[in-house]
N, C-alpha and C positions, 0 to 999 in steps of 0.2 A: 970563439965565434965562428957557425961556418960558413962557408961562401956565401949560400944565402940568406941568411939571417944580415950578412953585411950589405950584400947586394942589396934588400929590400931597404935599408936604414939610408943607405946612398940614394936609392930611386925617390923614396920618400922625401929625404931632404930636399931634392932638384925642386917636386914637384911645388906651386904654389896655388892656393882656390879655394875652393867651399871645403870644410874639415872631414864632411861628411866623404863625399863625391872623393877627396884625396884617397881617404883610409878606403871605400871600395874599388880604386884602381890597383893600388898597392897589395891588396885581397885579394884581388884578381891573378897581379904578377904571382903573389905567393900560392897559391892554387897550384896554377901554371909549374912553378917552378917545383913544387911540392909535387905533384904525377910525373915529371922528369926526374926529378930524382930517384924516387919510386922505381920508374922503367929502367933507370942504369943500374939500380940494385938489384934489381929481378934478371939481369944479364950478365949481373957476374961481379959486377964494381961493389968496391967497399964503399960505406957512403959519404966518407969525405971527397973521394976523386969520384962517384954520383954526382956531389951537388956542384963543385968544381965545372962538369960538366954540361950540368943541366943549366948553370949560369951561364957559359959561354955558349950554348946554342939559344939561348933566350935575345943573348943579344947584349951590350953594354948600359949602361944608364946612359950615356951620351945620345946614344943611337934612339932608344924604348921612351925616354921621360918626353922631348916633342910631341910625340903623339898624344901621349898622355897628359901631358899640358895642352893642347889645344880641347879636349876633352873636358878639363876642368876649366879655360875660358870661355867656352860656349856655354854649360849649364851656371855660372857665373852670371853672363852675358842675359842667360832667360831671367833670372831674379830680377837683373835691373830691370829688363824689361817688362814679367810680372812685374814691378814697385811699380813702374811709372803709370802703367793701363790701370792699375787700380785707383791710384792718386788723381788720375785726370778722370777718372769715370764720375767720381764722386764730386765731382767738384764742380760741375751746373747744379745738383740736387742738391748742393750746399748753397750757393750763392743766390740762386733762383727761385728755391723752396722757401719752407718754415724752416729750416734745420737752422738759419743764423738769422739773427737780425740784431742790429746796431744801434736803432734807433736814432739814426740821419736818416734825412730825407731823401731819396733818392732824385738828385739832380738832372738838370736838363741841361741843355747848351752843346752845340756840334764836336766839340772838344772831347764833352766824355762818351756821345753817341760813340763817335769815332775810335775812342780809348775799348768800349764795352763791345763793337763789333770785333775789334780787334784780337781781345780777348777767344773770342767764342768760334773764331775762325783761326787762330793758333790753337786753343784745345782742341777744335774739330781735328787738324792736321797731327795734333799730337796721338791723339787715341787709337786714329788711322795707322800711323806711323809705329807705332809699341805694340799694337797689336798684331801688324805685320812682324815686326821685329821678333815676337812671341812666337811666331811660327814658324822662320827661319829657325829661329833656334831651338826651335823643340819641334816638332815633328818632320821639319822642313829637314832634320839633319838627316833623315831614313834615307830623302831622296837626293840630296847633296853635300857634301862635306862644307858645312858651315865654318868650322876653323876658326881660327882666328882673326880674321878679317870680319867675318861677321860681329865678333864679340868686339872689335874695335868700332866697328861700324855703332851698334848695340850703346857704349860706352860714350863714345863721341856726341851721339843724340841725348842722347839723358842727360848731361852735364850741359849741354848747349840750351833744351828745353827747361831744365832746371832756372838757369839764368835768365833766360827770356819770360817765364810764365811770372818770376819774381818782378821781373823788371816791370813788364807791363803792370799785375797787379799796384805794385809802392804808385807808377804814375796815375793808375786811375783811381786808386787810394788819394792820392795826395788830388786830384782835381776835379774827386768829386767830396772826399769829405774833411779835407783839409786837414787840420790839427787833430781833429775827432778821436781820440785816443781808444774808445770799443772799435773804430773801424782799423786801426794800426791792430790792436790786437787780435783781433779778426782774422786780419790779413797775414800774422803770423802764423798763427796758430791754425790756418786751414791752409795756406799758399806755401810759409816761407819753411815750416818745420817737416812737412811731407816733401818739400823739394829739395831738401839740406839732407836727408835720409835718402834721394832718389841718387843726388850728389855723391855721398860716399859710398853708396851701391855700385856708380859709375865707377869710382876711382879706383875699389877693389879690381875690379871687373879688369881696368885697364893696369892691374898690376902681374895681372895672370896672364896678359900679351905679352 
């Protein structure tokens, strides 16, 4: 095996994140390391002590995979964030619309005013929030090193919003339609199953910090 054939299989391993995004960092280094070697052949080196070479001017995996891990938690970090702005965009034209209906009555009383504003002003803050986040991390990265702090940040909101969008929906679930077993399933299958998906989006996300 030569230097860099090991080298690469080393950097690789270090790295963790989306399989895609992994394999063209890794691309990248081999590129890289591939023209260095090249150059020390064309100057006289045989190409084991070439590649030898062009691995230790590249730099260690120690030193090279940080970067290239913060690289793969940021576009991590966009995913969750695309999942969450798509799930929350859709989800007044779900609720509000013809797209669902239950066949309960839609209740009255200060309780579930209260429970339904609540709703619509956390989604509002959410969409705000993901969409910003969306653009830290994707074009936002031209003009500032997003890093890892943002995919934490990125990571942190989605799992928190995750729980909170559940929670409120089950309570205004539970007091406005009670036992109602279309409006439980409802409330799975448009709240609790795109937010359980936004959830290990998160978690990936925060295994690549």
């Amino acid at each position: 095996m030569s230097a860099v054939t090991a080298y690469l299989a080393d950097l690789e391993h270090a790295l963790v994140g989306p399989s895609r995004v992994r394999r063209d960092l890794v691309q990248e280094a081999a590129d890289h390391l591939e023209d260095a070697t090249a150059a020390y052949v064309r100057a006289g080196c045989d190409e084991r002590r070439a590649a030898e070479r062009a691995v230790v001017d590249f730099g260690t995996v120690d030193d090279v995979a940080p970067g290239f891990q913060a690289t793969l938690a940021v576009s991590s970090a966009r995913r969750t964030a695309m999942l969450l702005l798509a799930f929350m965009v859709v989800q007044p034209f779900a609720w509000d619309g013809p797209l669902i209906s239950t066949g309960a009555p839609t209740p009255g009383g200060a309780v579930y005013a209260a429970l339904d504003s609540a709703v619509e002003a956390t989604g509002t803050v959410m969409i705000a929030v993901a969409a910003l986040l969306l653009v830290v991390t994707g074009i936002g990265g031209r003009w500032f090193d997003a890093g890892r702090r943002a995919a934490l940040v990125t990571a942190g909101f989605a799992m928190v919003s995750s729980v909170v969008l559940v929670g409120i929906g089950a309570t205004t679930t539970a007091v406005g339609a009670g036992p109602d077993p279309n409006s439980w399933l409802v409330l799975g299958v448009v709240v609790g199953l795109p937010m359980a998906a936004v959830a290990v989006s998160a978690r990936r996300t925060l295994a690549t910090c």
